[in-house]
C-alpha positions, 0 to 999 in steps of 0.5 A, spaced: 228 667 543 227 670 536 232 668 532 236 674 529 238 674 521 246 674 521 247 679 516 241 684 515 236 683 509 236 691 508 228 692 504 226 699 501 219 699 501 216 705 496 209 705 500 207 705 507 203 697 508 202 697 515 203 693 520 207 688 515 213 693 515 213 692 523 213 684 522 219 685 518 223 689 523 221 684 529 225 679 525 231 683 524 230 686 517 233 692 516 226 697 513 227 703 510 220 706 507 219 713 502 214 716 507 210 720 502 203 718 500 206 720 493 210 715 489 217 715 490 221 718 483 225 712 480 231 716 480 231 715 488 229 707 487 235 707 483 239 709 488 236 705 493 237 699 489 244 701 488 246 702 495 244 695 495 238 693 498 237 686 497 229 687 498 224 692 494 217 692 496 213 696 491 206 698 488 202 698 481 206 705 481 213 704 481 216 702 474 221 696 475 224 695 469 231 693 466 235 699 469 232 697 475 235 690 475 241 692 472 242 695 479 241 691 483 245 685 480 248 681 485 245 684 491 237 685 489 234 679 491 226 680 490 222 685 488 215 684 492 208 688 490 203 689 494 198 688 489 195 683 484 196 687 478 204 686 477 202 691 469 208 696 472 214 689 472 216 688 465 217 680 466 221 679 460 227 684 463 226 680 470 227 673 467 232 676 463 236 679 470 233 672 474 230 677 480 224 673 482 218 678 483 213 676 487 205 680 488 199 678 493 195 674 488 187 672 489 186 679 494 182 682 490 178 677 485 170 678 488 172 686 489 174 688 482 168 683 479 163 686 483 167 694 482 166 691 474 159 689 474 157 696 478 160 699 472 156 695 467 149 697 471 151 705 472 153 705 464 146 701 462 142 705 466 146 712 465 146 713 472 152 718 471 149 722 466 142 721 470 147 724 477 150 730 474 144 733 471 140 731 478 146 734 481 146 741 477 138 742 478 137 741 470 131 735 471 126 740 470 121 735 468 119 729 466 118 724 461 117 716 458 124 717 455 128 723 455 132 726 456 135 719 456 133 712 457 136 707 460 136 699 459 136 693 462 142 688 463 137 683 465 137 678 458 143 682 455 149 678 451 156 680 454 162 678 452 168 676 458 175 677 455 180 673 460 177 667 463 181 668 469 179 667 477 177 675 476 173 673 469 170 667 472 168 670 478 165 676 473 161 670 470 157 668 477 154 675 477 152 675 470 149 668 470 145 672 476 142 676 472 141 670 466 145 674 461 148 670 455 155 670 457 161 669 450 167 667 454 173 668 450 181 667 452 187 667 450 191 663 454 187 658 458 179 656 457 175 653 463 171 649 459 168 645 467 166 651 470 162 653 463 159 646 464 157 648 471 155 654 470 149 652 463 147 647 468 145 652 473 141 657 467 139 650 465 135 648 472 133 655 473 129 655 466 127 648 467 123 650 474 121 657 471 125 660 476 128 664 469 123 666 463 128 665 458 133 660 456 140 663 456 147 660 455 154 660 455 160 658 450 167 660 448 168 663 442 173 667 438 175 674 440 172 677 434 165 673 434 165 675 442 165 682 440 161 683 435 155 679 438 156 682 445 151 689 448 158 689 453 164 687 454 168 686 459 175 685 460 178 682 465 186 679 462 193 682 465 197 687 461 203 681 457 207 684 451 211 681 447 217 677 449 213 676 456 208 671 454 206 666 447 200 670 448 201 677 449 195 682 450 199 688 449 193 693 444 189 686 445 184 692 442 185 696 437 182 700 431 180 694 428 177 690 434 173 696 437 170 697 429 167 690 430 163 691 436 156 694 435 155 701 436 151 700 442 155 696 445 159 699 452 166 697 454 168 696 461 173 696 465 179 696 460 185 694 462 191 700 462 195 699 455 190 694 453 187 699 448 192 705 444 190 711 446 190 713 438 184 708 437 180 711 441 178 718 437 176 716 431 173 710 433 168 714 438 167 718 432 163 714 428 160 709 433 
């Protein structure tokens, strides 16, 4: 027989996840779900919580902060996101509330990796700009090098900023097209992998297999940035009080400057940059 909960466990889910919902009822959770694909407005969040839920599942659009923990204290017991990302909980009022939040880590590691790479390719071949003029029947003629010309990755130098399982996963695909990779983090350096990684571009030269020799290092964030031809980022959303390295504005006016004008930017994380860094900054590039 399947054992029943005394006293029910009364979750409030934000979003539709599926057959996992159906788990939880199947071992006596009491589950209720916002049934719209849109997010819920908070207000309606906080009453939830308020009417003493012990369980919230969220997503990466639902703002958990220290109104929401405050009301659920004594009842609330976990907030559970079904993401990897976790940019939305402010970690500093959870651990100030002691209400453990949980996310589904690792899920999405090659994905967002390989989503990033594609983005590095498309912007050094102006596949977009190529696309929307094809798409609007403008290419009329052809030529060596206008409207526009694309460029290799091949050979190019890219800084990886945050040396996580998505930065290092990020590595591999750029050693397979022998980039010279500057590493850079903040918080922890993989110095194994690194090795293990110039030793694969060191064989590859060795056997002919690549023309050039290539390399990978760390180094500062300031070197990184104005040696790369792209840079990619790839560390979580931390601010003050929520870390001793916190990444909140990790770019701004001052570090964009250092990077070449030529240089692209791919895949920023959500507050990372201010958004009055960029006008000026795009300006003069």
């Amino acid at each position: 027989m399947q054992s029943q909960m005394p006293n029910k466990f009364r979750v409030f889910a934000t979003a539709d996840i599926g057959p996992s919902l159906d788990l939880l009822r199947q071992r006596g959770y009491e589950v209720e779900l916002y049934p719209h694909p849109q997010a819920p407005p908070k207000s309606l969040i906080l009453d939830k919580v308020k009417s003493g839920i012990d369980g919230l599942i969220t997503t990466l659009r639902d703002p958990i902060d220290a109104e929401i923990f405050e009301a659920g204290q004594g009842q609330l017991k976990v907030v559970a996101q079904i993401a990897v990302g976790f940019d939305n909980i402010n970690r500093a009022d959870a651990n100030r509330y002691k209400i453990p939040f949980t996310h589904t880590a690792d899920v999405l590691t090659e994905a967002t990796a390989e989503f990033a790479f594609f983005m590095l390719g498309v912007l050094a071949r102006k596949m977009w700009t190529a696309e929307h003029l094809t798409r609007e029947n403008k290419w009329g003629y052809w030529h060596p090098y206008l409207p526009f010309l694309g460029d290799e990755v091949t050979g190019k130098t890219i800084a990886i900023i945050g040396t996580g399982r998505i930065g290092l996963a990020m590595i591999k695909k750029c050693a397979g097209f022998d980039m010279n990779i500057l590493c850079y983090d903040p918080a922890y350096q993989n110095h194994a992998f690194v090795k293990a990684i110039q030793e694969i571009k060191d064989l590859l030269q060795r056997r002919g297999i690549a023309k050039e020799k290539t390399w990978i290092k760390y180094t500062t964030l300031d070197d990184a940035l104005r040696e790369a031809d792209f840079v990619s980022v790839h560390v979580p959303l931390l601010r003050e009080r929520e870390s001793d390295t916190p990444t909140y504005h990790l770019f701004n006016e001052r570090t964009l400057r250092m990077m070449k004008p030529t240089a692209f930017l791919v895949k920023p994380v959500s507050q990372l940059i201010p958004t009055k860094a960029w006008p000026d900054v795009a300006c003069k590039a």
